[in-house]
PQR file of N, CA, C, O and H, with PARSE charges and radii, in Angstrom:
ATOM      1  N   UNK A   1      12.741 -16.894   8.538 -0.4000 1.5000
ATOM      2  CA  UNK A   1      11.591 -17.016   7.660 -0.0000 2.0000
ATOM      3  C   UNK A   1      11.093 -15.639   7.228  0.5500 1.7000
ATOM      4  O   UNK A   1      10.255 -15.648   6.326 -0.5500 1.4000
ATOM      5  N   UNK A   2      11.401 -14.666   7.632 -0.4000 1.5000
ATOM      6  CA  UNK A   2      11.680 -13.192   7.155 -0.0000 2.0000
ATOM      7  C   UNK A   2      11.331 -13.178   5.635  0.5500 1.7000
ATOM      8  O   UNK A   2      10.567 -12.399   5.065 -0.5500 1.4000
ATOM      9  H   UNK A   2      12.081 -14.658   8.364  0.4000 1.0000
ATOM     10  N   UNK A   3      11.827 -13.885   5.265 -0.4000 1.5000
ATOM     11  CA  UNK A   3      12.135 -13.306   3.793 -0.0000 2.0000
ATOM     12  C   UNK A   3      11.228 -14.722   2.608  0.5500 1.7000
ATOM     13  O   UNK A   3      11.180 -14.965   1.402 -0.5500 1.4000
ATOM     14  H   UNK A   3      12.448 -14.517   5.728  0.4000 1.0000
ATOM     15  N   UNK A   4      10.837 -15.131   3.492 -0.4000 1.5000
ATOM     16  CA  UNK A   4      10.199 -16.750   2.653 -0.0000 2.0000
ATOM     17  C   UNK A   4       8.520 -15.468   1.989  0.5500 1.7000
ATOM     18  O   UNK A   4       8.101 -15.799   0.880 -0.5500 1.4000
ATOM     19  H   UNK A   4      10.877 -14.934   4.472  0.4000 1.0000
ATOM     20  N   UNK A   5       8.193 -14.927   2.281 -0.4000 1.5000
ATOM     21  CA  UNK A   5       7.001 -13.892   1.464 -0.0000 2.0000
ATOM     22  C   UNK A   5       7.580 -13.071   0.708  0.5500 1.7000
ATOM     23  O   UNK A   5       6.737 -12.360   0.160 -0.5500 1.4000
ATOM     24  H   UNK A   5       8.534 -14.658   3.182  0.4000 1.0000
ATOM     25  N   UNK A   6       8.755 -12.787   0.369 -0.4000 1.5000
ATOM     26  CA  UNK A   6       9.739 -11.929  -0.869 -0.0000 2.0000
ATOM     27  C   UNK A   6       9.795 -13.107  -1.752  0.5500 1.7000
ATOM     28  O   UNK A   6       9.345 -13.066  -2.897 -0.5500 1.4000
ATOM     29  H   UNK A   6       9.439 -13.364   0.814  0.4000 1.0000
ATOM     30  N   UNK A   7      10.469 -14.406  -1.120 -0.4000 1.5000
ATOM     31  CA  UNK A   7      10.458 -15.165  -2.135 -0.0000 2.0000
ATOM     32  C   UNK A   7       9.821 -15.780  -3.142  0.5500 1.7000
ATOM     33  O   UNK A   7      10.038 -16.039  -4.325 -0.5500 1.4000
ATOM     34  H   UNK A   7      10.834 -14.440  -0.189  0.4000 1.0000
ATOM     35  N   UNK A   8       8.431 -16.049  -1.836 -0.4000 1.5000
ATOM     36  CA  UNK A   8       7.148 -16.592  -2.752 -0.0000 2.0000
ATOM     37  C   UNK A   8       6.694 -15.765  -3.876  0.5500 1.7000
ATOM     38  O   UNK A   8       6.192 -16.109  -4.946 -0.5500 1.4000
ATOM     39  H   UNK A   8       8.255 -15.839  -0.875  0.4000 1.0000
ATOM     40  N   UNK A   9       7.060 -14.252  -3.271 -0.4000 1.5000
ATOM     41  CA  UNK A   9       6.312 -13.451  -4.568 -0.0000 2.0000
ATOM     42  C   UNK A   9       7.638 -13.337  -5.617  0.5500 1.7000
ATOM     43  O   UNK A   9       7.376 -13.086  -6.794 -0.5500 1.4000
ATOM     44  H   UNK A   9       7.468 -13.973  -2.402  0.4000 1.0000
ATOM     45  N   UNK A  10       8.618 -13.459  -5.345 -0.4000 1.5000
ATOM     46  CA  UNK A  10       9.623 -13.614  -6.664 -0.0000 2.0000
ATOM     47  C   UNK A  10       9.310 -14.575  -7.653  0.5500 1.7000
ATOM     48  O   UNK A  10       9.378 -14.612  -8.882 -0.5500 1.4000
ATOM     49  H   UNK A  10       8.830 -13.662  -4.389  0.4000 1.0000
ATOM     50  N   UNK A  11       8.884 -15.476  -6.598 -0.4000 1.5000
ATOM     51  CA  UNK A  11       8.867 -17.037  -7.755 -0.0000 2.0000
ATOM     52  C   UNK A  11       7.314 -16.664  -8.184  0.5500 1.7000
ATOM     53  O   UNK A  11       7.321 -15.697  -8.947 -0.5500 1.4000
ATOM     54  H   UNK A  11       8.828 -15.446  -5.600  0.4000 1.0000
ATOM     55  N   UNK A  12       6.455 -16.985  -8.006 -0.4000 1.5000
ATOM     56  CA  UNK A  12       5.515 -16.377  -8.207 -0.0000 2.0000
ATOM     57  C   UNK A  12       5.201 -15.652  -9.626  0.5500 1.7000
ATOM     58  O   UNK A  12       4.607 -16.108 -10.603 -0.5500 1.4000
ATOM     59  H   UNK A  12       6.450 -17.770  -7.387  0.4000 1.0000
ATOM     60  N   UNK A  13       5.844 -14.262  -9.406 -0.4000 1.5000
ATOM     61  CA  UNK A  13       6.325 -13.284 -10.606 -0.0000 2.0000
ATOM     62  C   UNK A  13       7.044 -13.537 -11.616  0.5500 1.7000
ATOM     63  O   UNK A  13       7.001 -13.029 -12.737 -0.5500 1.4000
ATOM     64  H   UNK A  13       6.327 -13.892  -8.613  0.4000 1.0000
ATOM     65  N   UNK A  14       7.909 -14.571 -11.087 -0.4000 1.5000
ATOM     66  CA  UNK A  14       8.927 -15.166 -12.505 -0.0000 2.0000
ATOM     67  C   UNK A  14       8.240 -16.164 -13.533  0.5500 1.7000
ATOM     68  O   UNK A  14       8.410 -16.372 -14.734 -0.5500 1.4000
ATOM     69  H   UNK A  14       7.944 -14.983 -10.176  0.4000 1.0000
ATOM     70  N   UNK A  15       7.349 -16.723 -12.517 -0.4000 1.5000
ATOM     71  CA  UNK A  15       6.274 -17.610 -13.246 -0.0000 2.0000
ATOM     72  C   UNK A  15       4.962 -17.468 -13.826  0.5500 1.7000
ATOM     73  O   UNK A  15       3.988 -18.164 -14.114 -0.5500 1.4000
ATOM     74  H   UNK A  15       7.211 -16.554 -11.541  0.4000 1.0000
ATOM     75  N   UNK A  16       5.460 -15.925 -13.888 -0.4000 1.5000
ATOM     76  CA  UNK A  16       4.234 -15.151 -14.827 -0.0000 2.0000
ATOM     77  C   UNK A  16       2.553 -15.406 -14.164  0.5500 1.7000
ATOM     78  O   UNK A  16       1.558 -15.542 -14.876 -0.5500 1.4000
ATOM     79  H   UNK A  16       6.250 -15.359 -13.654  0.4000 1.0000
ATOM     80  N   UNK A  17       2.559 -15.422 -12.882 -0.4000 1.5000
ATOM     81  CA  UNK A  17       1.677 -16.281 -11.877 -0.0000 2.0000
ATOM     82  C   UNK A  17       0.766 -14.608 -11.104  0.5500 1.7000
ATOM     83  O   UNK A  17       1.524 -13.773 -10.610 -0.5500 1.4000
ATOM     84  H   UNK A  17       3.368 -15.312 -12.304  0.4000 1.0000
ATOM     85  N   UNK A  18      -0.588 -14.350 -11.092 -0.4000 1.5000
ATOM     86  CA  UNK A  18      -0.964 -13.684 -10.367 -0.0000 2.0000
ATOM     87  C   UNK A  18      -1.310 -14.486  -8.809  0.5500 1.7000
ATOM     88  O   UNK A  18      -1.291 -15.656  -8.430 -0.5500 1.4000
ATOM     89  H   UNK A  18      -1.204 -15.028 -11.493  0.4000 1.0000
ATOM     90  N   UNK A  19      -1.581 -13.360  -8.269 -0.4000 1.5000
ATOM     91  CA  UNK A  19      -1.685 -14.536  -6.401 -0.0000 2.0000
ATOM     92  C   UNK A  19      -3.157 -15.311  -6.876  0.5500 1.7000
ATOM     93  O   UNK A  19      -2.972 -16.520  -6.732 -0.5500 1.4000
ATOM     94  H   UNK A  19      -1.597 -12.409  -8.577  0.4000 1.0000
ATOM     95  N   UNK A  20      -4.315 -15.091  -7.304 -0.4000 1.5000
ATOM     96  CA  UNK A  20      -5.265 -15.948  -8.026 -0.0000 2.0000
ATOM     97  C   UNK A  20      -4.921 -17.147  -8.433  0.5500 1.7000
ATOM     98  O   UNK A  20      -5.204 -18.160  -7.794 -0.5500 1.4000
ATOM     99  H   UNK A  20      -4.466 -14.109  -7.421  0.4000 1.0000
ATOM    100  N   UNK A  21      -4.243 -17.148  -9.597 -0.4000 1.5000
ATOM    101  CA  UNK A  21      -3.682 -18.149 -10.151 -0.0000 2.0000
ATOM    102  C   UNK A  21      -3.237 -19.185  -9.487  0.5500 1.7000
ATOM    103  O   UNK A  21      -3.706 -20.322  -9.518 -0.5500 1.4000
ATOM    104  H   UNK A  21      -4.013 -16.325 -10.116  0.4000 1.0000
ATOM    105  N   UNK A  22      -1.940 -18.642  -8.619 -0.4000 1.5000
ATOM    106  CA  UNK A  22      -1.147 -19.109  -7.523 -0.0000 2.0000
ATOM    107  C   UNK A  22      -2.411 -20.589  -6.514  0.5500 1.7000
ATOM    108  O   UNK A  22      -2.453 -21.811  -6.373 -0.5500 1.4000
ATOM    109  H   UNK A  22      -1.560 -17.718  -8.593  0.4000 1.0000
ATOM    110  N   UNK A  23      -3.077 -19.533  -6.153 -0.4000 1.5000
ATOM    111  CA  UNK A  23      -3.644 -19.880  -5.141 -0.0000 2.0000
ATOM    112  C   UNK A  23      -5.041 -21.006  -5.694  0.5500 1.7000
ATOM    113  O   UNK A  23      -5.675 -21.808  -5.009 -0.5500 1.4000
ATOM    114  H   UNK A  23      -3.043 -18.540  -6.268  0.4000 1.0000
ATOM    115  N   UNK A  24      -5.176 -20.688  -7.116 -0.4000 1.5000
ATOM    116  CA  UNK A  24      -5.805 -21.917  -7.760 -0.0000 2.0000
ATOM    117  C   UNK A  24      -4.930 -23.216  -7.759  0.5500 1.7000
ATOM    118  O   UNK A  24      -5.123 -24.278  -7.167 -0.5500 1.4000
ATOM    119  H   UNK A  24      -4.661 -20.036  -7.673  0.4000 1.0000
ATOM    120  N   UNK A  25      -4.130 -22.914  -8.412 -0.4000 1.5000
ATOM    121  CA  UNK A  25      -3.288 -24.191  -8.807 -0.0000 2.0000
ATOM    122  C   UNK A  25      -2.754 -24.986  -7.329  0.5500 1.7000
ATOM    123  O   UNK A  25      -2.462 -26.175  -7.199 -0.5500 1.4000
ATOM    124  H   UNK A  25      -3.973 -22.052  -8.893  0.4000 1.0000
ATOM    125  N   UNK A  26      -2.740 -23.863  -6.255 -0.4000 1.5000
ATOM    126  CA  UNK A  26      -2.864 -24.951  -4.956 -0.0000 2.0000
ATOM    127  C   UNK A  26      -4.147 -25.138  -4.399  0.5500 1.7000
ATOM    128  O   UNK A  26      -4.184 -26.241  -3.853 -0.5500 1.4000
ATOM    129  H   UNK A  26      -2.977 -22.897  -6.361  0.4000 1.0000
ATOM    130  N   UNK A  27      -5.307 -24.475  -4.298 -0.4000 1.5000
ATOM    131  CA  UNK A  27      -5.856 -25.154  -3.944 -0.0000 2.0000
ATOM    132  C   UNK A  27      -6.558 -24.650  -2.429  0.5500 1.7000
ATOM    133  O   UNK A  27      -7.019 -25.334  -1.515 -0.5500 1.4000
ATOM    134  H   UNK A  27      -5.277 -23.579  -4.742  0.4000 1.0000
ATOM    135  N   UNK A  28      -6.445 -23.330  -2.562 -0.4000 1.5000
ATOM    136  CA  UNK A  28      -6.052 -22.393  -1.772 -0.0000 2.0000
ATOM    137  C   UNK A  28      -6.789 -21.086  -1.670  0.5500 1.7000
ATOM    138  O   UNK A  28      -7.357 -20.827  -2.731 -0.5500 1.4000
ATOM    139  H   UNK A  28      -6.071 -22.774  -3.304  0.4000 1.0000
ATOM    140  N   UNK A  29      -6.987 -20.057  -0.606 -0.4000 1.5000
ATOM    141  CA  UNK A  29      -7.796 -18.976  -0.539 -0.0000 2.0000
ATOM    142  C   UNK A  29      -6.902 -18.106  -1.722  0.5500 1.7000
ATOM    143  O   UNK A  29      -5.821 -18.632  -1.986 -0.5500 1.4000
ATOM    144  H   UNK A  29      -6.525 -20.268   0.256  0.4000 1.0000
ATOM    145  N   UNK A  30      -7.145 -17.140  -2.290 -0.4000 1.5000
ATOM    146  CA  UNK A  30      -5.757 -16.295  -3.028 -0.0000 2.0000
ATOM    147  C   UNK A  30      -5.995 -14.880  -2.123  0.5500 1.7000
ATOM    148  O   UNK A  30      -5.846 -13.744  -2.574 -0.5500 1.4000
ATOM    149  H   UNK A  30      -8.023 -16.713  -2.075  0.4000 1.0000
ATOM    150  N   UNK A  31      -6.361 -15.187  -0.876 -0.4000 1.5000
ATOM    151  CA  UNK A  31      -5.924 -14.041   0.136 -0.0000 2.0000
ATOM    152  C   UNK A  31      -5.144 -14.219   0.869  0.5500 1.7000
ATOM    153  O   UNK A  31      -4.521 -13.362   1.497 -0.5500 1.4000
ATOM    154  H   UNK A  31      -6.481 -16.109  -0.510  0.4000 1.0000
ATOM    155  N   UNK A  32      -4.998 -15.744   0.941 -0.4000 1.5000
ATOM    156  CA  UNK A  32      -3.933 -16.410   1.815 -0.0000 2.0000
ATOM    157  C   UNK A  32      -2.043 -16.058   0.946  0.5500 1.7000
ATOM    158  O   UNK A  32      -0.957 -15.892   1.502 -0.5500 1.4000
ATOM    159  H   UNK A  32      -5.504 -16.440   0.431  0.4000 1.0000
ATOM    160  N   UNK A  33      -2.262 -16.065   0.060 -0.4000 1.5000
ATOM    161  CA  UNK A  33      -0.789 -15.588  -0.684 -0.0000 2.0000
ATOM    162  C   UNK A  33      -0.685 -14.551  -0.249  0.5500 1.7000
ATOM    163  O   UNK A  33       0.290 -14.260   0.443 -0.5500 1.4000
ATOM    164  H   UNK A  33      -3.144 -16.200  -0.391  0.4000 1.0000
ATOM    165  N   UNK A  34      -1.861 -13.503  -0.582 -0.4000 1.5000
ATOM    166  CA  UNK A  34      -1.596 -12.402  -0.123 -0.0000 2.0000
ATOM    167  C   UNK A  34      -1.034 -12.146   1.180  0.5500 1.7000
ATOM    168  O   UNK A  34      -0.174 -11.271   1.275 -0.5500 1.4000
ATOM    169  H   UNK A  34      -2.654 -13.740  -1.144  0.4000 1.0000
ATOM    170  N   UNK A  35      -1.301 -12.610   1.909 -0.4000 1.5000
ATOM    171  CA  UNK A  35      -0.902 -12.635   3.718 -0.0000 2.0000
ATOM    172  C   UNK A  35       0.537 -13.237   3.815  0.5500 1.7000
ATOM    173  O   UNK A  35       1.374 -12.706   4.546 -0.5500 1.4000
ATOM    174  H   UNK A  35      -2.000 -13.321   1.831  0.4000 1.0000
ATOM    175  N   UNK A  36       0.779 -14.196   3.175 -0.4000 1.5000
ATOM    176  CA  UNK A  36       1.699 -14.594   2.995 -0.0000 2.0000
ATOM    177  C   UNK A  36       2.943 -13.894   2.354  0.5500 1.7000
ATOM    178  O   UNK A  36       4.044 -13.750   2.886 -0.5500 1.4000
ATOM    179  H   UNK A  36       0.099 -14.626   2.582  0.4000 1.0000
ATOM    180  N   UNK A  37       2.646 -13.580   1.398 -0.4000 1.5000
ATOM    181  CA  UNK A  37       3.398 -12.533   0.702 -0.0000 2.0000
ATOM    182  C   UNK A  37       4.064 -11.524   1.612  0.5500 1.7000
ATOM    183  O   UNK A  37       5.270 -11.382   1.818 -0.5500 1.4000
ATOM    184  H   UNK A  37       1.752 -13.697   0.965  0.4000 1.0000
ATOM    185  N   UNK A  38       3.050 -10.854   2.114 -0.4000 1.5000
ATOM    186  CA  UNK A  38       3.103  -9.723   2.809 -0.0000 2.0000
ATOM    187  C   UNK A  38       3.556  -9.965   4.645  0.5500 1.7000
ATOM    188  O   UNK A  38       3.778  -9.023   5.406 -0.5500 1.4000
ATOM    189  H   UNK A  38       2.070 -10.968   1.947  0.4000 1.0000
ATOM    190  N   UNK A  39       3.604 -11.353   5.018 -0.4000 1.5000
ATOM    191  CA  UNK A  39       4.244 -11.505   6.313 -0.0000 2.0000
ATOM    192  C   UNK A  39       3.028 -11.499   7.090  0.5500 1.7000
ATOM    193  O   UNK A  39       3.180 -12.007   8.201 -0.5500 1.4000
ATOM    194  H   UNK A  39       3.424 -12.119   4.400  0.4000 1.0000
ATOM    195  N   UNK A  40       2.227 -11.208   6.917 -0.4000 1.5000
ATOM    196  CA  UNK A  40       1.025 -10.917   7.826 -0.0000 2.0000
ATOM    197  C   UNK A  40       0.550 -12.503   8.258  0.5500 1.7000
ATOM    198  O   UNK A  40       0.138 -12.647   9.409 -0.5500 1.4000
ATOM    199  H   UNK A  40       2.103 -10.795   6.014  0.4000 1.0000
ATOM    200  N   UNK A  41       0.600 -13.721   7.341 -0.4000 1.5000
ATOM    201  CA  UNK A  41       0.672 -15.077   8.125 -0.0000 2.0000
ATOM    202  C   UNK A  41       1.892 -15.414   7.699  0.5500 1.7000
ATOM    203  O   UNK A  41       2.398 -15.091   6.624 -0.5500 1.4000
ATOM    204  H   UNK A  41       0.935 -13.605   6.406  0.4000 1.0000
ATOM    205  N   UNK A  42       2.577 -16.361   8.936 -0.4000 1.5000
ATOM    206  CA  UNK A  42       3.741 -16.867   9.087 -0.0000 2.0000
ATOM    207  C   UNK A  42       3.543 -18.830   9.040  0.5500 1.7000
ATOM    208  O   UNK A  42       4.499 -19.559   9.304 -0.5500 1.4000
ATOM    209  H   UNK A  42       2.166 -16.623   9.809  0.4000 1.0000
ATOM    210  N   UNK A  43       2.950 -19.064   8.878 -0.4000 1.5000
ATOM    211  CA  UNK A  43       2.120 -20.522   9.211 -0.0000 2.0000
ATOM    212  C   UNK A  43       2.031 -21.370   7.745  0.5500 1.7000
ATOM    213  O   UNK A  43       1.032 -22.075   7.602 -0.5500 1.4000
ATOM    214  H   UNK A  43       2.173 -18.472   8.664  0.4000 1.0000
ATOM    215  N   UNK A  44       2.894 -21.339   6.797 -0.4000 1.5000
ATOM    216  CA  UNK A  44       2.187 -22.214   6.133 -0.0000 2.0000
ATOM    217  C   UNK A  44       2.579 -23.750   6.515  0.5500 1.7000
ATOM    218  O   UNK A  44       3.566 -23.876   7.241 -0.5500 1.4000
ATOM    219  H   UNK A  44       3.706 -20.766   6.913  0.4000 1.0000
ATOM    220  N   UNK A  45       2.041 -24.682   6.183 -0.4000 1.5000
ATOM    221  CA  UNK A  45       1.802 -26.132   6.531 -0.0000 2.0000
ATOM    222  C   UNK A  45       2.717 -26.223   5.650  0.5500 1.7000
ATOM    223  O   UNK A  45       3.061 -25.482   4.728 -0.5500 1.4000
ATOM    224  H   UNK A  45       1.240 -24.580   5.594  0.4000 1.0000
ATOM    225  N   UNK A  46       3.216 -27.594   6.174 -0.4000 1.5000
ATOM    226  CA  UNK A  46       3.948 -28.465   5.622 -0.0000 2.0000
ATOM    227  C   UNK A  46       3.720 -28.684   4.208  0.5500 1.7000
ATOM    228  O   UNK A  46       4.444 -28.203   3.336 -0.5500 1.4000
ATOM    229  H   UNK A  46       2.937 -28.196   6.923  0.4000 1.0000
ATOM    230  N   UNK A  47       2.382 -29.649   3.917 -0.4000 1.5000
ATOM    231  CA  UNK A  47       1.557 -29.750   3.027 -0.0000 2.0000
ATOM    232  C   UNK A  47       1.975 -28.598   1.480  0.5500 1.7000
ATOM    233  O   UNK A  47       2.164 -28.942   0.314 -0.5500 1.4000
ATOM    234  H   UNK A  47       1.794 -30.040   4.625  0.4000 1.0000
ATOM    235  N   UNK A  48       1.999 -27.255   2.076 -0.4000 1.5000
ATOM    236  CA  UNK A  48       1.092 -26.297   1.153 -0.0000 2.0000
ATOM    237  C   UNK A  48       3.363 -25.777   0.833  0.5500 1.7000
ATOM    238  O   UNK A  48       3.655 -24.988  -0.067 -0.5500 1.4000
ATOM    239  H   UNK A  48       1.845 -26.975   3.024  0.4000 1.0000
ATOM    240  N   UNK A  49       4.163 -26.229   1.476 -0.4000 1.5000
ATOM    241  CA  UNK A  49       5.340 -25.604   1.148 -0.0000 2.0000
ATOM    242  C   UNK A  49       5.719 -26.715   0.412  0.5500 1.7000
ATOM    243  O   UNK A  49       6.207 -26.409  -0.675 -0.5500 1.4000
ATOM    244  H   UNK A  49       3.927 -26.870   2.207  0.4000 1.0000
ATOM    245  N   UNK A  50       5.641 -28.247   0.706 -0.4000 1.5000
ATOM    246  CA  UNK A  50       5.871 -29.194  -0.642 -0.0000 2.0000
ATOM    247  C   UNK A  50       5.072 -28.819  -1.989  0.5500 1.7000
ATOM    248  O   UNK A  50       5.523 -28.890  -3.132 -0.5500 1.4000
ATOM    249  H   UNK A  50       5.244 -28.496   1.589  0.4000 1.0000
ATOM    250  N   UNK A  51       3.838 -28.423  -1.616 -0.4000 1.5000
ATOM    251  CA  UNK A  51       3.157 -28.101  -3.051 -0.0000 2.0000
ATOM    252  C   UNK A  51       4.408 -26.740  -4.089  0.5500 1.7000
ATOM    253  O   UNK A  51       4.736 -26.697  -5.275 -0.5500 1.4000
ATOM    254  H   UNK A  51       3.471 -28.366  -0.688  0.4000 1.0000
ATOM    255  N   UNK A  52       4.775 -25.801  -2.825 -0.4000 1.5000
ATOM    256  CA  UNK A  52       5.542 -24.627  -3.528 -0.0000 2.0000
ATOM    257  C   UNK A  52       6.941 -24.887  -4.201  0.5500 1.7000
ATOM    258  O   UNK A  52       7.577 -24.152  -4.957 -0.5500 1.4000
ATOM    259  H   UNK A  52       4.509 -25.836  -1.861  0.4000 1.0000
ATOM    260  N   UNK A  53       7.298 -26.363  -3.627 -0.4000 1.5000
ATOM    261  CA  UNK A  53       9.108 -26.577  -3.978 -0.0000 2.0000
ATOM    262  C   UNK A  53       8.535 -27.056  -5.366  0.5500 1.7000
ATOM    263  O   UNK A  53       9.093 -26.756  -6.421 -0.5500 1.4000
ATOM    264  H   UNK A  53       6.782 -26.960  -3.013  0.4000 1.0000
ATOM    265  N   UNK A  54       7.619 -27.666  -5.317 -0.4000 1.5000
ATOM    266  CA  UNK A  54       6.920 -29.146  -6.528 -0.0000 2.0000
ATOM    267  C   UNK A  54       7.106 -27.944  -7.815  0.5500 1.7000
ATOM    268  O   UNK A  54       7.894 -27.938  -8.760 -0.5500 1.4000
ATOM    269  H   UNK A  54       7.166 -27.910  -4.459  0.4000 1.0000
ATOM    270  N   UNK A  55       6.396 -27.286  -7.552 -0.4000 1.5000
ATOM    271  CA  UNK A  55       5.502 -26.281  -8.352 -0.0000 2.0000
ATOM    272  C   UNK A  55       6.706 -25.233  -9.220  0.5500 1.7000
ATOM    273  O   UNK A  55       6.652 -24.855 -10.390 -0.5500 1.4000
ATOM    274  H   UNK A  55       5.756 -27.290  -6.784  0.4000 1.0000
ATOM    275  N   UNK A  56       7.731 -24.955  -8.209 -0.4000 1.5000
ATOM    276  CA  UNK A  56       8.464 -23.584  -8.549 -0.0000 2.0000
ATOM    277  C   UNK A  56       9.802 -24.247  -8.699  0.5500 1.7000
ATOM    278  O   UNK A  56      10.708 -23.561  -9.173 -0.5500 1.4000
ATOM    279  H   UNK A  56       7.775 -25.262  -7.259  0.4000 1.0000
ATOM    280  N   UNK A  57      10.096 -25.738  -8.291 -0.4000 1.5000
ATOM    281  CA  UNK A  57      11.487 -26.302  -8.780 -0.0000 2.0000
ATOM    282  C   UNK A  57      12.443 -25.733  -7.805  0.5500 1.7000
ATOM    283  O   UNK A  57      13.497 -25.236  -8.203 -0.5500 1.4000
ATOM    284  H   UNK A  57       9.361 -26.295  -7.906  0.4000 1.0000
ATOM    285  N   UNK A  58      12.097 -25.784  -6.401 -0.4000 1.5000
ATOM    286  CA  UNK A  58      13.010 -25.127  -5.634 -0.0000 2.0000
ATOM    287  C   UNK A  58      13.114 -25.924  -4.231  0.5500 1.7000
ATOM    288  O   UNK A  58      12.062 -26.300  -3.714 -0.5500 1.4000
ATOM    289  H   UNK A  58      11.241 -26.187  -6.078  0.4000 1.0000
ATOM    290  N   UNK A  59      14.295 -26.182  -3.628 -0.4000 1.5000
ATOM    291  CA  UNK A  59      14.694 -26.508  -2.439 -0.0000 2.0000
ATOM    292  C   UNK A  59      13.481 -26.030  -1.423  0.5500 1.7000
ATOM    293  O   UNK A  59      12.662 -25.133  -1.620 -0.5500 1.4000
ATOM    294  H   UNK A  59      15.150 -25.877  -4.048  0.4000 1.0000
ATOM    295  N   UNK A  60      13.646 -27.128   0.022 -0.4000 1.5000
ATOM    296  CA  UNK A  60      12.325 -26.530   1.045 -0.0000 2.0000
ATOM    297  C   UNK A  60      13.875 -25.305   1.518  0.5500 1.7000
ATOM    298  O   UNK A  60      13.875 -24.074   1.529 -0.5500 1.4000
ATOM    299  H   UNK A  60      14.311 -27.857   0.182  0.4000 1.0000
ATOM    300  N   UNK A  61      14.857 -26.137   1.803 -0.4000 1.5000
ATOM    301  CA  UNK A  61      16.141 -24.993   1.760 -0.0000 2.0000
ATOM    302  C   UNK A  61      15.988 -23.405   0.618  0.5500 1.7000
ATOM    303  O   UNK A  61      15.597 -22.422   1.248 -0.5500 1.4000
ATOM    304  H   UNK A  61      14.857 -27.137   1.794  0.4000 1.0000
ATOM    305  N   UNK A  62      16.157 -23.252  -0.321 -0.4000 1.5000
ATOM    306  CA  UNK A  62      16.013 -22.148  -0.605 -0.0000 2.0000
ATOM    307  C   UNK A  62      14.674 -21.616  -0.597  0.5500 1.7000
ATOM    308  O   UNK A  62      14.671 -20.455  -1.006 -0.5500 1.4000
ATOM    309  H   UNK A  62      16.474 -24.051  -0.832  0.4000 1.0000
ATOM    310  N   UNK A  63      13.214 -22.172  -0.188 -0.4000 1.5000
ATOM    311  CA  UNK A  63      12.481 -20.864   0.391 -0.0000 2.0000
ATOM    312  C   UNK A  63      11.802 -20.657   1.690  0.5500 1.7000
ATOM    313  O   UNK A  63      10.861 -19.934   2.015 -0.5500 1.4000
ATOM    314  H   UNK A  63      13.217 -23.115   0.144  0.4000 1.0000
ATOM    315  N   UNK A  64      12.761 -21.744   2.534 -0.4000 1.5000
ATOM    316  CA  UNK A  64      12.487 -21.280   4.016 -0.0000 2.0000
ATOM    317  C   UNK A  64      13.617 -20.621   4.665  0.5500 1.7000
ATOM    318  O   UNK A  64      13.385 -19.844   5.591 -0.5500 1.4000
ATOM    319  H   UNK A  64      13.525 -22.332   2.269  0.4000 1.0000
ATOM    320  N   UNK A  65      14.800 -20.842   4.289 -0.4000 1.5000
ATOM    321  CA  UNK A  65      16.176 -20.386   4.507 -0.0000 2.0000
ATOM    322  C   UNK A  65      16.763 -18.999   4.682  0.5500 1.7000
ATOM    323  O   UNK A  65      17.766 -18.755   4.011 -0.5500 1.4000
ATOM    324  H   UNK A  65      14.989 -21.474   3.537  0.4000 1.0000
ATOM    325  N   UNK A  66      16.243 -17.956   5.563 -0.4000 1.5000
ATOM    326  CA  UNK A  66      16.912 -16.830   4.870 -0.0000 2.0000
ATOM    327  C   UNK A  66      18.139 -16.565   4.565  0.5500 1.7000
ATOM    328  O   UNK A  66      18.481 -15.667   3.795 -0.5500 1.4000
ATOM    329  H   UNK A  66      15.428 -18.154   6.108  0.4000 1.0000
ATOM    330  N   UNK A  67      19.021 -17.478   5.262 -0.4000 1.5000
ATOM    331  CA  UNK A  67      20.312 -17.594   4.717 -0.0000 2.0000
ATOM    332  C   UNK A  67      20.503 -18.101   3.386  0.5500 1.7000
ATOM    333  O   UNK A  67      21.493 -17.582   2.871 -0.5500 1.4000
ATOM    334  H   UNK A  67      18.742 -18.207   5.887  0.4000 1.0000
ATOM    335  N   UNK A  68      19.957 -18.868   2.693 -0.4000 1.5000
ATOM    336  CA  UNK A  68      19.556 -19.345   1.323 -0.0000 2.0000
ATOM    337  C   UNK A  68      19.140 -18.353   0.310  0.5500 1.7000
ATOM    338  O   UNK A  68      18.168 -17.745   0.756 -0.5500 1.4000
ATOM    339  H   UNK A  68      19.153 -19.290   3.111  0.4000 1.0000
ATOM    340  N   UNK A  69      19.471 -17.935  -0.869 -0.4000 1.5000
ATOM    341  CA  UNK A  69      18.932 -17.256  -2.088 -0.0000 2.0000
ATOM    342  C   UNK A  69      18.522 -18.123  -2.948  0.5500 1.7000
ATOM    343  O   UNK A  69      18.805 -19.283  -3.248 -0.5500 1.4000
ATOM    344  H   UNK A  69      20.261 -18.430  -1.231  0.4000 1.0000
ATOM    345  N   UNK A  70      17.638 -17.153  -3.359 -0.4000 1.5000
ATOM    346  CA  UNK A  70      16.995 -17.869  -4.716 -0.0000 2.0000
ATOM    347  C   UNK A  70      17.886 -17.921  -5.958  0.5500 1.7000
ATOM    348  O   UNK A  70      18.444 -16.845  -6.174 -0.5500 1.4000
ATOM    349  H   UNK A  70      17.408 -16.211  -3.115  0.4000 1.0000
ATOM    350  N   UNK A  71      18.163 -18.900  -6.832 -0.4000 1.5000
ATOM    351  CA  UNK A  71      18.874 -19.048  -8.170 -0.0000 2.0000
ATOM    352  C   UNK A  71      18.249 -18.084  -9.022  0.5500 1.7000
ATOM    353  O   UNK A  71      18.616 -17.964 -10.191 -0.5500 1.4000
ATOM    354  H   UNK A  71      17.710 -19.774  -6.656  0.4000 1.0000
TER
END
């Protein structure tokens, strides 16, 4: 799970998305991306990683996976 806060902020960035934004459209602190982003929390819920596959069109496999890349 190393690498699942590179990813979030890839997808994120590709989706023309500030962590604000992000964190509106879930529903969410937008300090919590930040932490996230940055590794500093490792914890997201179940809940809040279906919202991220929904959202960004991506496998729970490619952004919990570090063996997995992003397309």
């Amino acid at each position: 799970m190393e690498k699942f806060g590179v990813k979030l902020k890839t997808l994120r960035k590709q989706h023309g998305m500030t962590q604000r934004e992000l964190a509106s459209t879930l529903g969410i602190a937008h300090g919590f991306i930040g932490e996230l982003e940055t590794g500093r929390k490792m914890n997201p819920s179940v809940h809040l990683l279906t919202k991220l596959t929904r959202l960004f069109d991506v496998s729970f496999d490619q952004l919990m996976d570090d063996r997995v890349e992003l397309e």
